[in-house]
Every structure is written in structure tokens, then in C-alpha cells.
MILO-962627 format. One line per 4 residues: number of its first residue (from 1); their letters; for each residue x, y, z of N, C-alpha, C. Coordinates in steps of 0.02 Angstrom, whole numbers. Last residue first. Example, Ala and Ser with C-alpha at 12.3 -4.5 7.8 and 13.67 -1.06 7.14 Angstrom:
// residues 2
2 = SA = 642,-112,354,684,-53,357,645,2,394; 660,-284,390,615,-225,390,660,-165,390 $
This chain:
// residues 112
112 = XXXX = -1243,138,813,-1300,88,806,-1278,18,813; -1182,280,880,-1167,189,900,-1214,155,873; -1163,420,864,-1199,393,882,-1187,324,859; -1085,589,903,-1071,528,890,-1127,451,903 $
108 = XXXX = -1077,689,977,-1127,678,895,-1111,628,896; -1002,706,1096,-1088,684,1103,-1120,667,1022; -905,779,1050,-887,699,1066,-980,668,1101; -934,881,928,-933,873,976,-934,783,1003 $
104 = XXXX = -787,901,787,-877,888,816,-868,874,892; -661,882,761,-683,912,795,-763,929,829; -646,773,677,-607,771,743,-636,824,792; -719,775,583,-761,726,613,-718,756,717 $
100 = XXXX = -648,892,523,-733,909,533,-734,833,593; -539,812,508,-528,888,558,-594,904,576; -551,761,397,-530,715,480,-562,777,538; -585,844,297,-662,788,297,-644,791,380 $
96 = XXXX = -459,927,302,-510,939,303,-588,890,332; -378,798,213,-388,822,290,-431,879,332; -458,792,107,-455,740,159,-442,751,234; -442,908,62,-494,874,63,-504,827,117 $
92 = XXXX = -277,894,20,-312,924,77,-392,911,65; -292,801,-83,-273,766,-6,-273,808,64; -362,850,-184,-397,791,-132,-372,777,-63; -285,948,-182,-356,982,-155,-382,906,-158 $
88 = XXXX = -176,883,-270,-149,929,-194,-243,940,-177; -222,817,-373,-196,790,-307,-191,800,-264; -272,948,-459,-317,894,-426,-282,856,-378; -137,1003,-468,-186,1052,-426,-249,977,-400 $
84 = XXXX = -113,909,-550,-62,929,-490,-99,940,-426; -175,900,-679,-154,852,-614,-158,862,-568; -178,1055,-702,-241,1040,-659,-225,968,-626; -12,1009,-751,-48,1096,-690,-111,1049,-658 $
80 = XXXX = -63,944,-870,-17,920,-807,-30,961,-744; -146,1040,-934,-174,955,-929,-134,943,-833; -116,1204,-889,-96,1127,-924,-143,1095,-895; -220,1348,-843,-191,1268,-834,-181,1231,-892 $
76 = XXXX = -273,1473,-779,-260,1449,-849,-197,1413,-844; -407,1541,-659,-344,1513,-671,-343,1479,-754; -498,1694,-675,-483,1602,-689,-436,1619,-677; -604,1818,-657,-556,1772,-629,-540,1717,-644 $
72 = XXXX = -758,1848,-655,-705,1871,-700,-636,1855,-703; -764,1885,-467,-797,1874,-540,-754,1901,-603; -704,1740,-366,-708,1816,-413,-767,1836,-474; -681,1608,-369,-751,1632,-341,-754,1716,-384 $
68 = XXXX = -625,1559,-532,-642,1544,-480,-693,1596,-446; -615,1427,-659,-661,1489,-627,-624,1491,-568; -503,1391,-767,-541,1378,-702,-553,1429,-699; -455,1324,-946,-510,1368,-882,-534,1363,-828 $
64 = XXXX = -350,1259,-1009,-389,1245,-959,-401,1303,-939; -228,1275,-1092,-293,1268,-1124,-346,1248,-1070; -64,1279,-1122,-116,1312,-1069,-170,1314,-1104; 12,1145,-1107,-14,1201,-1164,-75,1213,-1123 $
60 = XXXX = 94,1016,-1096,108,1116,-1057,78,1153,-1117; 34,908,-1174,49,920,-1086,50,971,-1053; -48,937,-1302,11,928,-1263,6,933,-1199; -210,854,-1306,-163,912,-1334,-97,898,-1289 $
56 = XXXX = -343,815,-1273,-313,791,-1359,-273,845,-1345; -386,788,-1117,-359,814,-1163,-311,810,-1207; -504,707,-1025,-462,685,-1062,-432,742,-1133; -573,736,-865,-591,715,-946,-513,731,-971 $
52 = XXXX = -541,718,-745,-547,650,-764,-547,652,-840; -504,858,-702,-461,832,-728,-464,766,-736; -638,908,-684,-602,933,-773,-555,894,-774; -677,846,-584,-716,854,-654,-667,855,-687 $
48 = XXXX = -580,898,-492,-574,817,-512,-626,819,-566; -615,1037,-519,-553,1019,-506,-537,961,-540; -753,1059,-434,-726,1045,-517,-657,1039,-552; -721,998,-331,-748,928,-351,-769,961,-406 $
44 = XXXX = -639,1108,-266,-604,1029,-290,-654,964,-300; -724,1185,-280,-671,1206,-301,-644,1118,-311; -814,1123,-159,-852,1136,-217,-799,1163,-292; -733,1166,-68,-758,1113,-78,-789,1099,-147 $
40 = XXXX = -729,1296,-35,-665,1235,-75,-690,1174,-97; -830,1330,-28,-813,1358,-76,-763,1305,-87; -848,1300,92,-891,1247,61,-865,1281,5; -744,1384,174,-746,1305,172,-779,1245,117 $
36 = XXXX = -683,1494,62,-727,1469,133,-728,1412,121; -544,1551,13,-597,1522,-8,-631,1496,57; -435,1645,-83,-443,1634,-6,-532,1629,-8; -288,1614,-201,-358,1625,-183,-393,1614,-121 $
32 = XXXX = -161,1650,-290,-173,1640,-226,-239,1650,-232; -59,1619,-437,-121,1591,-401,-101,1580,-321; 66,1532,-494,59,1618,-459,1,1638,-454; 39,1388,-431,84,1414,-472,78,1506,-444 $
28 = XXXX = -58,1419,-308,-58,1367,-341,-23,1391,-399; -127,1422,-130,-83,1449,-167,-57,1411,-239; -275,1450,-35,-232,1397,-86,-192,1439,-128; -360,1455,125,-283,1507,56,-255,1451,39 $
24 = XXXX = -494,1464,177,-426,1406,175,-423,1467,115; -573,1471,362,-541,1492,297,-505,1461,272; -635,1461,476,-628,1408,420,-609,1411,349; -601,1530,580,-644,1543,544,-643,1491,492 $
20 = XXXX = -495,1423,661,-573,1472,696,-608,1476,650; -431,1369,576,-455,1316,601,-510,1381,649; -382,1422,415,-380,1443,486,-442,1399,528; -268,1364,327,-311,1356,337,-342,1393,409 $
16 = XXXX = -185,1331,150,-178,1322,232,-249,1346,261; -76,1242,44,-148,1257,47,-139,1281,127; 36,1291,-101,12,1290,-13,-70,1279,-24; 147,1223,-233,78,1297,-201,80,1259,-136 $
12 = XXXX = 241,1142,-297,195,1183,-337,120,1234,-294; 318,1091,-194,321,1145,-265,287,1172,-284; 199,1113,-43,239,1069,-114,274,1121,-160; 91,1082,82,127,1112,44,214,1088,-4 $
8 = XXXX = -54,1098,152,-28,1054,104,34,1115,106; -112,1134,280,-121,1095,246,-86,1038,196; -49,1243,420,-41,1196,358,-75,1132,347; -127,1351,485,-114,1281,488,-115,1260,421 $
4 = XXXX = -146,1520,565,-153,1474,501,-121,1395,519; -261,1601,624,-203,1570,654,-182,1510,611; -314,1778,615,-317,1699,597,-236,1663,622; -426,1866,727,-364,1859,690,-352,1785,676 $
């Protein structure tokens, strides 16, 4: 059974996480998706893809395609939306990266 831990959470969605199985539930406008670890991972580095390139269109005009793991499944994002969504999945990212080093065993650690 999972024992969730917040990640992120904002106006605009949750991220959380179960620290046994390594599950993470991102919640993101009316978007819920429940993604394995390297699945998120791989979720927020197309995330920061799509949202470095540069869209010729209004701000709230839903013209973004995300996949996600499903098949047949996107999310459908503003310019501003995938911002959002890119800020919130770096900075859980981040905590995520702490949580992997925090929890390794205190022997991996090696001193050159």
C-alpha cells in the first residue's frame, strides 16, 4: 500500500509520490497521470523540449500535444499551461534527483 509524499503542489496540479514503490501521480489542470520513476523522467525532459521551442501563437490557445504513457492519450496545452507544467516537473525533478542521492546506501559513496 502506498504512502504518498508531497512533491509539489500549486494551482495549477500536485505532483506526489510513493517513496516504497516509486510511484509519482502528477496532477495537472484536469490531468491525472500515475507514472514510474524513469517514466517521469523522461515526461519532463519532453516537457522542457517543447517548452524551449518557441510558439508563433497566442498564449491560451490550445495547440500543444503531449503524449503521455497511455496509448492514445495526450494532454492539450497553451504555450503558458506547458510553462507551468515545465516549472512544476523541474522542481519536482529536483527533488526527486535529493531523495535518490539521500537515500542510497551511506557505503556508495566514494571520496576521490
Amino acid at each position: 500500500m502506498c504512502n504518498y509524499q508531497t512533491l509539489y503542489h500549486g494551482a495549477a496540479g500536485y505532483v506526489i509520490r510513493c517513496p516504497h514503490c516509486k510511484g509519482v501521480q502528477l496532477a495537472f489542470g484536469t490531468s491525472v497521470v500515475n507514472l514510474a520513476h524513469a517514466e517521469f523522467e523522461c515526461f519532463k525532459k519532453m516537457v522542457t523540449r517543447l517548452a524551449d521551442d518557441h510558439y508563433n501563437s497566442t498564449e491560451n490557445e490550445k495547440l500543444i500535444c503531449l503524449p503521455l504513457p497511455a496509448d492514445h492519450v495526450m494532454m492539450l496545452l497553451t504555450p503558458k499551461e506547458l510553462t507551468t507544467l515545465a516549472r512544476m516537473t523541474s522542481e519536482v525533478q529536483a527533488l526527486l534527483d535529493a531523495y535518490d542521492i539521500l537515500e542510497m546506501p551511506s557505503g556508495s559513496f566514494r571520496a576521490d
